[in-house]
C-alpha positions as CSV (number, residue, x, y, z in Angstrom):
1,X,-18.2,3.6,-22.3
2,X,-17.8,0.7,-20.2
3,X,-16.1,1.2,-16.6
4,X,-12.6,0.1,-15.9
5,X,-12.7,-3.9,-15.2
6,X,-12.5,-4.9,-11.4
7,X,-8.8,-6.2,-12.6
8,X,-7.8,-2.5,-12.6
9,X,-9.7,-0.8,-9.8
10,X,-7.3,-1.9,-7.6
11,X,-5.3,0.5,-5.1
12,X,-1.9,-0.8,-3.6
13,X,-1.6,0.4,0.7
14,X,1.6,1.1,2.2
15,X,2.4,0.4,5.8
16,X,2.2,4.2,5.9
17,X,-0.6,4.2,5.0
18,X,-2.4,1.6,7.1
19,X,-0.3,3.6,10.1
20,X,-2.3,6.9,9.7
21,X,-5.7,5.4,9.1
22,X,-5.1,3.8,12.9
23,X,-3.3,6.3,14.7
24,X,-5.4,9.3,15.3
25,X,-2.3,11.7,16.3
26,X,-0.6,11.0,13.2
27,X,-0.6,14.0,11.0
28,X,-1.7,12.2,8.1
29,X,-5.0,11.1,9.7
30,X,-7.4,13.2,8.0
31,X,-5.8,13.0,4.6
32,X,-6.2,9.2,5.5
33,X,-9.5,8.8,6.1
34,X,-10.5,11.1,3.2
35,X,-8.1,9.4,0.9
36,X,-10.0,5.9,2.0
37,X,-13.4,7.2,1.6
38,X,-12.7,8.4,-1.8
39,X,-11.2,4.7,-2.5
40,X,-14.3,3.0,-1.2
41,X,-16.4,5.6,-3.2
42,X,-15.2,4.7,-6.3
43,X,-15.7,0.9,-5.9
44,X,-11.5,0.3,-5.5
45,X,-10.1,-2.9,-3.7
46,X,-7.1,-3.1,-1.3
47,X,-4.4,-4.9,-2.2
48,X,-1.1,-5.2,0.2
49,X,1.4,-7.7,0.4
50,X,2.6,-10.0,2.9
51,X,5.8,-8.3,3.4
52,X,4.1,-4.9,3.7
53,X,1.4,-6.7,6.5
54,X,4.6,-7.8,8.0
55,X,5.8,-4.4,7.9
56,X,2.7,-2.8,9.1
57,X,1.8,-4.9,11.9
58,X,5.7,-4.2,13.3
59,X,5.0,-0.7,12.6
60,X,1.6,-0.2,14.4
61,X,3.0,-2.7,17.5
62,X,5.7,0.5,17.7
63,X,3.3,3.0,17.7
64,X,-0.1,1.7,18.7
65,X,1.0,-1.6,20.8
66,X,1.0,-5.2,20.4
67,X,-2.8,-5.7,21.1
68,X,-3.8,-3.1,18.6
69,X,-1.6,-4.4,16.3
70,X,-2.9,-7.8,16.6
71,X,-6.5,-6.3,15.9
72,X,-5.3,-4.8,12.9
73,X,-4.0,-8.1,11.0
74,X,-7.1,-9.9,12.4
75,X,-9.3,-6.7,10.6
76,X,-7.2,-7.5,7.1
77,X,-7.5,-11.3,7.6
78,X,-11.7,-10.3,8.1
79,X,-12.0,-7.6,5.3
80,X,-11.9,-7.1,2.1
81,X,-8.3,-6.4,0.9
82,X,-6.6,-8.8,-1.1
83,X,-3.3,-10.0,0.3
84,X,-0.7,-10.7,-2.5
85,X,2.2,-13.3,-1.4
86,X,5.3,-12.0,-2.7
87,X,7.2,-14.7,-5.0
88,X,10.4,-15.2,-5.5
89,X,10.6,-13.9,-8.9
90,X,9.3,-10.7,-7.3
91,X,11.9,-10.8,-4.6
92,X,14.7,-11.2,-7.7
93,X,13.0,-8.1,-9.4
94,X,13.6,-6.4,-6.3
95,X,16.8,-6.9,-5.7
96,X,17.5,-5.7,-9.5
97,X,15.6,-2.6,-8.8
98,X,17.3,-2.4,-5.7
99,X,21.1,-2.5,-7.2
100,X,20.0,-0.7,-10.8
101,X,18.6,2.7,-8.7
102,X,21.8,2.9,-6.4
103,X,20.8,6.9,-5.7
104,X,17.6,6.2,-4.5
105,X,17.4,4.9,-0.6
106,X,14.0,2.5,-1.8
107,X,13.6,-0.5,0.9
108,X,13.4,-4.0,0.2
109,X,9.6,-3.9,1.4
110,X,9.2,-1.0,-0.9
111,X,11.1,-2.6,-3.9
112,X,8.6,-5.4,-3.6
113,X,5.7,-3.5,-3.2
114,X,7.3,-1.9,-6.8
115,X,7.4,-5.5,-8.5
116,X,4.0,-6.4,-7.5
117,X,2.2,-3.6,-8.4
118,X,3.6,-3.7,-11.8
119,X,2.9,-7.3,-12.0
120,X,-0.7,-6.8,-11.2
121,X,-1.0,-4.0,-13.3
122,X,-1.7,-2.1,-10.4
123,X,-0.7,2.0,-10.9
124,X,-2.4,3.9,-7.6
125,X,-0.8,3.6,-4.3
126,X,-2.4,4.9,-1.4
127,X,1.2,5.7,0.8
128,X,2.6,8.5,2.3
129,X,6.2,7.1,1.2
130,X,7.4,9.2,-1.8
131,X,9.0,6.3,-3.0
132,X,6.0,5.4,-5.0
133,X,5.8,8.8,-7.0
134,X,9.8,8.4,-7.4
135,X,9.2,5.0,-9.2
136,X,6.2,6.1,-11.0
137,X,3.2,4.9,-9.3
138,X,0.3,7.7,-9.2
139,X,0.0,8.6,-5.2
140,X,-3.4,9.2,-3.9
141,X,-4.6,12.6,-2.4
142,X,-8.0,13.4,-1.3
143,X,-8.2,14.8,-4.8
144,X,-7.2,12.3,-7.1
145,X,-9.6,11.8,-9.5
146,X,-10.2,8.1,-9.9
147,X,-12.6,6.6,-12.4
């Protein structure tokens, strides 16, 4: 058998995410690293939006500071994770989702991380946002298997 095309070995980061990977007093640090390690292991590529890298970056200037948040979009820009720019089909999707699930407290960053990921056929999120598990997506552990 064949392994999975590079189409699908794709794994979707939250800002969460990205968060615990930088900041070493975050609990999810560890779980992070392993998590990304495991990713790398099994030949997966990043993907994020630009609305989540928008999100991230204001995230990690409120925890980290500007100047390491800075560092952090110039490491994306330099890497190897694909940045996605969100349409607006994707934002329209969204907003469905948004105004369809009226019990669930999803963001509009999270809504469109949602759209994309199905439009890229994308199922694994590495977050530590249980809205991905609530919509469906398959949230990575340390122990995931991955193929």
């Amino acid at each position: 058998m064949f392994p999975p095309s590079l189409r699908f070995r794709r794994v979707f980061i939250d800002s969460s995410a990205q968060a615990a990977l930088l900041d070493q007093d975050d609990a999810n640090h560890g779980r992070a690293i392993a998590i990304l390690d495991r990713i790398a292991g099994a030949h997966f590529r990043l993907v994020i939006t630009n609305v989540v890298l928008i999100e991230a970056h204001a995230l990690i200037v409120s925890l980290l500071g500007a100047d390491r948040a800075r560092r952090f979009v110039a490491g994306i820009r330099a890497g190897n994770t694909l940045i996605v720019r969100v349409r607006a089909s994707d934002e329209a999707r969204a907003e469905e989702i948004l105004f369809r699930y009226t019990d669930k407290a999803w963001s509009y960053a999270d809504a469109t991380s949602f759209v994309v990921m199905e439009r890229l056929g994308i199922q694994y999120a590495f977050t530590f946002d249980s809205d991905f598990a609530q919509y469906g997506f398959t949230v990575l552990t340390p122990d995931t298997p991955l193929p």
